[in-house]
N, C-alpha and C positions, 0 to 999 in steps of 0.2 A: 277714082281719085289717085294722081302718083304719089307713092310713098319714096319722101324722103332720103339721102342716103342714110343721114344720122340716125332713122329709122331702120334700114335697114341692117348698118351694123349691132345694132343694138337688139334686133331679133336674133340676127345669129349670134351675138354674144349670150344668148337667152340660157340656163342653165334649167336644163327639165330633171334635173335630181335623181337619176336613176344609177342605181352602182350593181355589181353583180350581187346577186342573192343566192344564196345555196337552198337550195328544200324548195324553191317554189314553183319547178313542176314535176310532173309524177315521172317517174322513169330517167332520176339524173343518176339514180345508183348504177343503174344497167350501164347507162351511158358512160361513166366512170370506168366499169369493169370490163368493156368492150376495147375502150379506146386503150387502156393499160395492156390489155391481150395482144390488139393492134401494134403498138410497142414494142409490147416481149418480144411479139413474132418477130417485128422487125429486126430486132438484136441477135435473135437468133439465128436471121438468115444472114446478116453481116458475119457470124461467125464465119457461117459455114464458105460465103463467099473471099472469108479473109485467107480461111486454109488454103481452098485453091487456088487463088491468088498469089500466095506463095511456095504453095506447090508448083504453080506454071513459072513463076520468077526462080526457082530453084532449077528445074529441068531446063528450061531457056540458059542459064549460064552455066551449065555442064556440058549442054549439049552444044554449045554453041550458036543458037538461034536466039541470033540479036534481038528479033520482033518478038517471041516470045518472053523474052526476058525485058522490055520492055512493057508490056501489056500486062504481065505477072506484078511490076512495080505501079503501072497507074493503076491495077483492080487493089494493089494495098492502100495505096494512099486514098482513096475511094472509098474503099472499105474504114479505113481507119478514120475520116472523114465524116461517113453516114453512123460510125460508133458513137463519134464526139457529138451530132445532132440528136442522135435517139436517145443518148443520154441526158444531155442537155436541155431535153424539150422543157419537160417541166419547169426548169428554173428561168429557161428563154422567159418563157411566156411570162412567168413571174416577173421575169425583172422590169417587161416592157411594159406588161398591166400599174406595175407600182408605176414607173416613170409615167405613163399616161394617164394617171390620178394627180400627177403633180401640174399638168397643164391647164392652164386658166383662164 
């Protein structure tokens, strides 16, 4: 039998009631302390890639190597960049989770 359109928007209008739940499966602790590790590491190696970064953007405009003083500035702003996302992750996600509770 075809179903209707009116029918069919009104399925996908259909609201199944699920929101995120914390505690309800085993292993969300690990899974917290994994992904924050994930994180750190990741900030970490932004450091290390931001030094050399501008170490090679330092040496490039001493030495006079346009390209490297070039490549020293996009591995900064890159670096500085992947800071602003690694940091930001948590509240990204926060903000987009809140706003996608508000659609209906």
């Amino acid at each position: 039998m075809p179903i209707s359109l009116a029918d069919c928007v009104t399925y996908l209008a259909f609201d199944p009631g699920i929101t995120p739940k914390g505690g309800g499966l085993p292993g969300l602790d690990v899974l917290r302390n994994v992904v924050s590790s994930i994180n750190m590491f990741g900030i970490i190696a932004v450091v290390g890639a931001l030094a050399v970064s501008l170490g090679v953007w330092a040496w490039g405009h001493h030495s006079g190597g346009h390209q490297a003083e070039a490549n020293g500035k996009k591995g900064a702003v890159v670096s500085a960049g992947a800071a602003l996302g690694l940091g930001a992750a948590n509240g990204i996600v926060a903000f987009f989770s809140a706003l996608g509770t508000q659609v209906h």
